[in-house]
KOLTIDREN-622962 format. One line per 2 residues: number of its first residue (from 0); their letters; for each residue y, x, z of N, C-alpha, C, O. Coordinates in steps of 0.2 Angstrom, whole numbers. Layout:
NUM	a	Y/X/Z/Y/X/Z/Y/X/Z/Y/X/Z; ...
end
This chain:
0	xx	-53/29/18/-48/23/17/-44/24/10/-40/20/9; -46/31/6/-40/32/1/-44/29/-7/-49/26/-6
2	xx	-41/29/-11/-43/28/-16/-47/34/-21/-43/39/-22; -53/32/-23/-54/38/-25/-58/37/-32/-60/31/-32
4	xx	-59/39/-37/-60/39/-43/-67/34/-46/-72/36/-45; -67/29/-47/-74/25/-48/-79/28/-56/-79/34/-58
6	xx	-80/24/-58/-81/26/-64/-78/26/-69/-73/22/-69; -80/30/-74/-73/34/-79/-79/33/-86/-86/32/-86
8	xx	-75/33/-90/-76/32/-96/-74/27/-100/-73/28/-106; -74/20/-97/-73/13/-102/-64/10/-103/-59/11/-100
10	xx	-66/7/-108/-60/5/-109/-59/-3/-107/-63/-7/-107; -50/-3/-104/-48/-9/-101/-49/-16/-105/-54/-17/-108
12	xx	-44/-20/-105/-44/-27/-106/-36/-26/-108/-31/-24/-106; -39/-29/-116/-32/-30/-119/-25/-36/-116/-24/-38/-110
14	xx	-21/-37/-122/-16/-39/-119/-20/-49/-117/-24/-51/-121; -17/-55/-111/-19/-60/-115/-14/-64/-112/-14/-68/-108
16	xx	-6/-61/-118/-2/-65/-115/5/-62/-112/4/-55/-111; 11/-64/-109/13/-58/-106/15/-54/-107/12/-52/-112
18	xx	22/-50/-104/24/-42/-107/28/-44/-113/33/-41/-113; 28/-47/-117/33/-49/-123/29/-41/-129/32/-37/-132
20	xx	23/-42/-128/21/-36/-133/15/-41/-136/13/-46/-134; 13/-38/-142/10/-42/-146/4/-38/-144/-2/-42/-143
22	xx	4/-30/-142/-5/-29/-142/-1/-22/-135/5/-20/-135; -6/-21/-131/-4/-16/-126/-12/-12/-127/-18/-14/-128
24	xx	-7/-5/-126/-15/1/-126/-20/0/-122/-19/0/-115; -25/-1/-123/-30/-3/-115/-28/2/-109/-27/8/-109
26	xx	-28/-1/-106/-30/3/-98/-37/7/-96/-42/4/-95; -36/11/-97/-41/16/-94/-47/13/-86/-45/10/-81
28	xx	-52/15/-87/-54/12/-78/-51/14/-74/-49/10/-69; -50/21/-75/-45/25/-67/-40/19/-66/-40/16/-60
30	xx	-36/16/-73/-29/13/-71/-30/6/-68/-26/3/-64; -37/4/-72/-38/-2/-69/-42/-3/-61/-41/-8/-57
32	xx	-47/1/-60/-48/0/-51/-39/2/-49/-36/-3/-46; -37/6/-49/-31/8/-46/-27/4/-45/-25/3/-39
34	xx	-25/-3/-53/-22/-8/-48/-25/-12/-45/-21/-14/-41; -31/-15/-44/-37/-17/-42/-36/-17/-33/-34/-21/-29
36	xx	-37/-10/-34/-38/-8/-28/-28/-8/-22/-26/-8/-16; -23/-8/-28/-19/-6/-25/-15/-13/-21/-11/-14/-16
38	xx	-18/-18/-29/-16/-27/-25/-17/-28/-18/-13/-31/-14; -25/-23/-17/-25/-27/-10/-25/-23/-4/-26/-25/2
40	xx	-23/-17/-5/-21/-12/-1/-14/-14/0/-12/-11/5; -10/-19/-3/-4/-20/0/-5/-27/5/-2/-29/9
42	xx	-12/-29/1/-12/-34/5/-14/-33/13/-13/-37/17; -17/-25/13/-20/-25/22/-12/-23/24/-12/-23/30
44	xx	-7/-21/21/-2/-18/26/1/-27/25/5/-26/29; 2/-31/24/7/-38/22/2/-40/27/5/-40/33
46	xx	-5/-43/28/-10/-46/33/-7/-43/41/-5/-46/46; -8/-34/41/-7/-32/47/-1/-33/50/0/-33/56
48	xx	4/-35/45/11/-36/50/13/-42/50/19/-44/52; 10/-47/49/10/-53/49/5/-52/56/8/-53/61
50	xx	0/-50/56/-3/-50/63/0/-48/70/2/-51/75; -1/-42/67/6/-40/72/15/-42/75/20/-43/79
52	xx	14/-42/72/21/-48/70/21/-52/75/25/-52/79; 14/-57/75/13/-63/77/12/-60/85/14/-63/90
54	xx	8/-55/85/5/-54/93/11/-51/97/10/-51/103; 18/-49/95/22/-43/95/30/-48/94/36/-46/94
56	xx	28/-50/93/38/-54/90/42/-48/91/47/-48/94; 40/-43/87/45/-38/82/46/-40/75/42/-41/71
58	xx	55/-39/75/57/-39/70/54/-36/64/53/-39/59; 53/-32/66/50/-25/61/47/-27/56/48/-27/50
60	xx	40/-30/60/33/-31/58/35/-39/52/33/-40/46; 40/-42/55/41/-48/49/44/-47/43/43/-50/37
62	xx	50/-41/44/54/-38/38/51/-36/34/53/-37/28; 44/-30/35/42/-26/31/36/-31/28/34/-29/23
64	xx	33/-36/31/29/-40/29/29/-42/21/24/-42/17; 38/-46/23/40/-47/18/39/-42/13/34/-42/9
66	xx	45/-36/12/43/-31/6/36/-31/5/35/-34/-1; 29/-29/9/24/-30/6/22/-37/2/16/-36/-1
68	xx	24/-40/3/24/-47/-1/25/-47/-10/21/-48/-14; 34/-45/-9/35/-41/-14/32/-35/-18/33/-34/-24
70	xx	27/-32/-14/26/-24/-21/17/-27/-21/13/-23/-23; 15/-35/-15/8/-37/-20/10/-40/-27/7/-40/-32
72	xx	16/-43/-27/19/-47/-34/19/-43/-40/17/-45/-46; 22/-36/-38/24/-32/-44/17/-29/-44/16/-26/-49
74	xx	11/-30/-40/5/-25/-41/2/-32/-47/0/-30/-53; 2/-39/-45/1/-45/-47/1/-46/-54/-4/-48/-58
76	xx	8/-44/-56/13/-46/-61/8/-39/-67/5/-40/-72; 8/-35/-65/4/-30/-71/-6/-32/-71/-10/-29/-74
78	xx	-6/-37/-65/-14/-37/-68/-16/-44/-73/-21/-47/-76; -10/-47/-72/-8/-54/-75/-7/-53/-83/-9/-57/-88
80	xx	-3/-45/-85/0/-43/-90/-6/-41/-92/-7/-44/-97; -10/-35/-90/-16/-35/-93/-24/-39/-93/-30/-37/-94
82	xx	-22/-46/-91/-29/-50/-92/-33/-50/-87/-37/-55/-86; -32/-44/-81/-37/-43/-75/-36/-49/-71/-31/-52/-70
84	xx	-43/-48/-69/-42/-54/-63/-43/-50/-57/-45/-44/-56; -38/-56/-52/-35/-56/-45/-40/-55/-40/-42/-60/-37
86	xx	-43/-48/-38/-44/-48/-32/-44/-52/-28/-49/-53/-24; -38/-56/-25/-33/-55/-18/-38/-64/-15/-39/-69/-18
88	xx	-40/-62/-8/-42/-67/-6/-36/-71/-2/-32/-69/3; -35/-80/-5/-30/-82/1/-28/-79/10/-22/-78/14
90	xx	-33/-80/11/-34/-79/19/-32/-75/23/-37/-72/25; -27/-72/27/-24/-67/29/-31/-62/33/-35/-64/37
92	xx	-31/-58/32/-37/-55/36/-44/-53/30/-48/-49/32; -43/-55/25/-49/-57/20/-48/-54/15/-43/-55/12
94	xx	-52/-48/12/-52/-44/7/-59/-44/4/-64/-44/8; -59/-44/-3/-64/-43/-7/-67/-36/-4/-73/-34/-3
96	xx	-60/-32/-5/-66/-26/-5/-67/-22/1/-64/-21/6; -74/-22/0/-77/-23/8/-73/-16/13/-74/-15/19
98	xx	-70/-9/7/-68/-5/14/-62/-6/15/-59/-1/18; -59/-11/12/-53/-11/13/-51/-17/21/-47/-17/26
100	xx	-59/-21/19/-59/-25/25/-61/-22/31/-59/-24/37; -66/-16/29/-66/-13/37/-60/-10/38/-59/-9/44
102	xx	-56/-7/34/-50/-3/36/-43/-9/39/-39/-7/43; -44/-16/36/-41/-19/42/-41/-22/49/-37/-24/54
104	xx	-49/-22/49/-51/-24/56/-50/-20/60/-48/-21/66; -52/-12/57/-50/-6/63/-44/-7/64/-44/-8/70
106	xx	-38/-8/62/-31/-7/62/-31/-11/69/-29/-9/75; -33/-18/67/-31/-23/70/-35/-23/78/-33/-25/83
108	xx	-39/-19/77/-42/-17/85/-40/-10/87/-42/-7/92; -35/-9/84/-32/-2/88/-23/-6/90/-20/-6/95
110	xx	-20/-11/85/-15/-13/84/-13/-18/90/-7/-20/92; -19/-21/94/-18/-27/96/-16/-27/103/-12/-31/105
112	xx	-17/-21/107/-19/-20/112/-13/-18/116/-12/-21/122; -11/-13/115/-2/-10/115/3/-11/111/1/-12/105
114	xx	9/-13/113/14/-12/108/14/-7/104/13/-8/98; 15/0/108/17/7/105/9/7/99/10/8/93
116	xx	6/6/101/-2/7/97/0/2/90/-1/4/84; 3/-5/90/5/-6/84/9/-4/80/9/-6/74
118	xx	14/0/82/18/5/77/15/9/75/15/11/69; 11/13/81/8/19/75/2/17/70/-1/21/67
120	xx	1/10/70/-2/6/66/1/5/61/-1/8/56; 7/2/61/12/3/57/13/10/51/11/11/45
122	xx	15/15/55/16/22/52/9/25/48/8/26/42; 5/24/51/-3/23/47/-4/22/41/-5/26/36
124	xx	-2/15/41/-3/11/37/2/13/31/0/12/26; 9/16/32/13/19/25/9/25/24/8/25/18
126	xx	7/31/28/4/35/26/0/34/21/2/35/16; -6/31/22/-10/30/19/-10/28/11/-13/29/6
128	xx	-3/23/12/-2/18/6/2/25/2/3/25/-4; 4/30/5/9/33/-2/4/37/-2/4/38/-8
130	xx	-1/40/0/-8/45/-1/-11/40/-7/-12/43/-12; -12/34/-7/-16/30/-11/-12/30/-17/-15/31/-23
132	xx	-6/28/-16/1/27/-24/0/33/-27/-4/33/-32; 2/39/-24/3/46/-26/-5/47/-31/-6/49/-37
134	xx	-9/43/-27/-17/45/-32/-16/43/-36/-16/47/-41; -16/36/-36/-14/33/-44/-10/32/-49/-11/29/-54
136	xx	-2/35/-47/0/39/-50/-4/44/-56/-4/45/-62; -6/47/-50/-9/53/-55/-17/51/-60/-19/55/-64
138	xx	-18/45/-58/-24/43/-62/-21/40/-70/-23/40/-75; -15/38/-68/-11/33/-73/-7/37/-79/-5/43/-78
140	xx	-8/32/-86/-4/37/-89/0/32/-94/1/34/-100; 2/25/-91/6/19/-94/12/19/-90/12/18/-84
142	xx	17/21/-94/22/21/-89/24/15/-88/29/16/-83; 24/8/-89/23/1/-86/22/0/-80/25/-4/-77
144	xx	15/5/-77/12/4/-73/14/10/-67/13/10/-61; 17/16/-71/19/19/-65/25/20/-62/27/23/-57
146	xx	31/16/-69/35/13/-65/36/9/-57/40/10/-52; 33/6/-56/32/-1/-53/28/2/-45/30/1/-40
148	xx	22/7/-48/17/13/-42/25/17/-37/26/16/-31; 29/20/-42/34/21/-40/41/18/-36/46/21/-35
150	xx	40/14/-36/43/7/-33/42/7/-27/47/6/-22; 36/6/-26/28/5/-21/31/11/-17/32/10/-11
152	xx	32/16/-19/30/24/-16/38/24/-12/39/28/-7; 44/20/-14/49/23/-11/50/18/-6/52/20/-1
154	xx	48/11/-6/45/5/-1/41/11/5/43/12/11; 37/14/2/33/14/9/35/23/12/31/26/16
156	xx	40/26/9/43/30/13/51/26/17/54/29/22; 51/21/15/57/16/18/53/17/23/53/22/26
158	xx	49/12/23/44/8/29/43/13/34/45/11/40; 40/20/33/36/25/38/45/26/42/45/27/48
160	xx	51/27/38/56/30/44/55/22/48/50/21/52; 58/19/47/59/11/49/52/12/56/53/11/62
162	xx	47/15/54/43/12/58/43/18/64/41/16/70; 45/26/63/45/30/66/51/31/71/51/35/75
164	xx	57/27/68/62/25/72/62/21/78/64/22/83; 58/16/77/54/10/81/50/13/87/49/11/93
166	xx	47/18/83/43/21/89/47/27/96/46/27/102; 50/30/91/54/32/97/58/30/100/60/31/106
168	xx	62/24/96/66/19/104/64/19/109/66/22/114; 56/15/106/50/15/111/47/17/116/43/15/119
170	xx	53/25/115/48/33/121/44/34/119/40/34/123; 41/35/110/33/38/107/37/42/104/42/41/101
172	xx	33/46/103/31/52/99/30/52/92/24/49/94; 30/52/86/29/52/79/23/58/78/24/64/79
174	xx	17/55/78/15/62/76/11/62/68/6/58/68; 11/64/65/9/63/58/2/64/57/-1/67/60
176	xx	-3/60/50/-7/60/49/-7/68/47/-2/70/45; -14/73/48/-14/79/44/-21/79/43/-24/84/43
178	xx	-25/74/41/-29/76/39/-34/74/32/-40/74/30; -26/73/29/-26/69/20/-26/74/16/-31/73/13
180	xx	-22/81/16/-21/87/12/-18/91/16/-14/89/20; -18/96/15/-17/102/17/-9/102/17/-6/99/12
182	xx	-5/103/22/2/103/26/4/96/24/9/95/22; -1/90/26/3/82/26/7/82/32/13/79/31
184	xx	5/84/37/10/82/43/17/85/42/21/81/44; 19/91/40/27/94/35/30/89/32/35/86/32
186	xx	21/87/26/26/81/20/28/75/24/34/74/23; 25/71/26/27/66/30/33/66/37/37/62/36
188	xx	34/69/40/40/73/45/45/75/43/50/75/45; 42/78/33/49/78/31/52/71/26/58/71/26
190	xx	49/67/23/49/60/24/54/56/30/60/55/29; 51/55/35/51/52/40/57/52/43/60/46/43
192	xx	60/58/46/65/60/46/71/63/40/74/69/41; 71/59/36/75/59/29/77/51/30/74/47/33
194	xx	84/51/25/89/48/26/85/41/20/81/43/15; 87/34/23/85/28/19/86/30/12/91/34/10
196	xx	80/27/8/83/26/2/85/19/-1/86/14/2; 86/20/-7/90/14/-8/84/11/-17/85/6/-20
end
C-alpha cells in the first residue's frame, strides 16, 4: 500500500499559471507521482471516515474527515500550481488508482463490521499515510512541496493519537503496524502516546 518509486529520469511540467512565479523548476517524476499519488491517498483516508462515520456516528470519523479534506486541497493546490492534472475521482469510494482502490475496499471490509475494528482502521490508515509522506519527503527536493508533505505529516500523527485514544475508551488495545521498517512499532507508540501538536 506504500508508495514506492515509479520511473525516474523525466522532467516535470512547467509553471501554467499560479504561485505568483513567472517560471518554476520542473518537478522531478519522483516529485510528481508523489503528489499524484499522495492527492488520492488522502482521499482513501477522507472516503473511509466519511464511511465510517456514516455506518458508526462517531464524532471522530467526521472531525478527522474534515482535515482530510483540507491536506486533499493543499495536495490540490501544488498540482494546480505545477499544471498536473487532478487524479481525484468525484465519487466517495472511487480512485483512479487502482491499488489505492483495492486498499480502500479492504479497509472498508475490515472497517464495517465492528466498531472497535473501524478504529484500528482508523489508526491504519495514519500509519500508512505518515509511512507514504515520510517517502516522499524523501523523494522531494522543492521546498514548496515539502513544506505542505510536512503539514500532512503532523495532521496524521494528530490523527493516530486521536484515534488510539478512541480505541482505548473503547477497552482496545493499540497495537502498532511493525511491519513498514525495522522498530515501526517503537516509532509509532512513541508517536501515539506523545502530547497534540499544534
Amino acid at each position: 500500500y506504500f508508495l514506492r518509486g515509479g520511473s525516474h529520469g523525466h522532467d516535470g511540467h512547467g509553471n501554467k499559471g499560479g504561485g505568483g512565479e513567472s517560471s518554476l523548476i520542473p518537478l522531478s517524476q519522483d516529485e510528481i507521482d508523489g503528489l499524484l499519488f499522495m492527492r488520492e491517498e488522502e482521499k482513501v483516508a477522507r472516503d473511509s471516515y466519511i464511511t465510517l462515520g456514516g455506518k458508526w456516528g462517531l464524532v471522530i470519523f467526521d472531525n478527522i474527515a474534515s482535515s482530510e479534506q483540507s491536506h486533499m486541497d493543499a495536495v490540490k493546490d501544488l498540482i494546480d500550481k505545477y499544471g498536473l492534472p487532478d487524479p481525484v475521482i468525484p465519487g466517495v469510494g472511487e480512485f483512479t488508482n487502482e491499488e489505492l482502490q483495492q486498499l480502500y475496499d479492504h479497509l472498508m471490509l475490515w472497517g464495517r463490521e465492528y466498531l472497535m475494528d473501524s478504529l484500528y482502521v482508523g489508526a491504519a490508515i495514519e500509519e500508512t499515510d505518515m509511512i507514504d509522506i515520510q517517502h516522499a519527503i524523501n523523494l522531494a527536493s522543492h521546498n514548496d512541496i515539502i513544506s505542505p508533505y510536512d503539514s500532512l505529516m503532523c495532521g496524521s500523527r494528530n490523527h493516530l493519537r486521536a484515534f488510539v485514544r478512541q480505541i482505548e475508551a473503547n477497552g482496545g488495545v493499540y497495537d502498532p503496524g511493525d511491519d513498514y521498517f525495522e522498530n515501526s512499532s517503537d516509532y509509532f507508540t512513541e508517536i501515539a502516546y506523545s502530547p497534540m501538536e499544534r
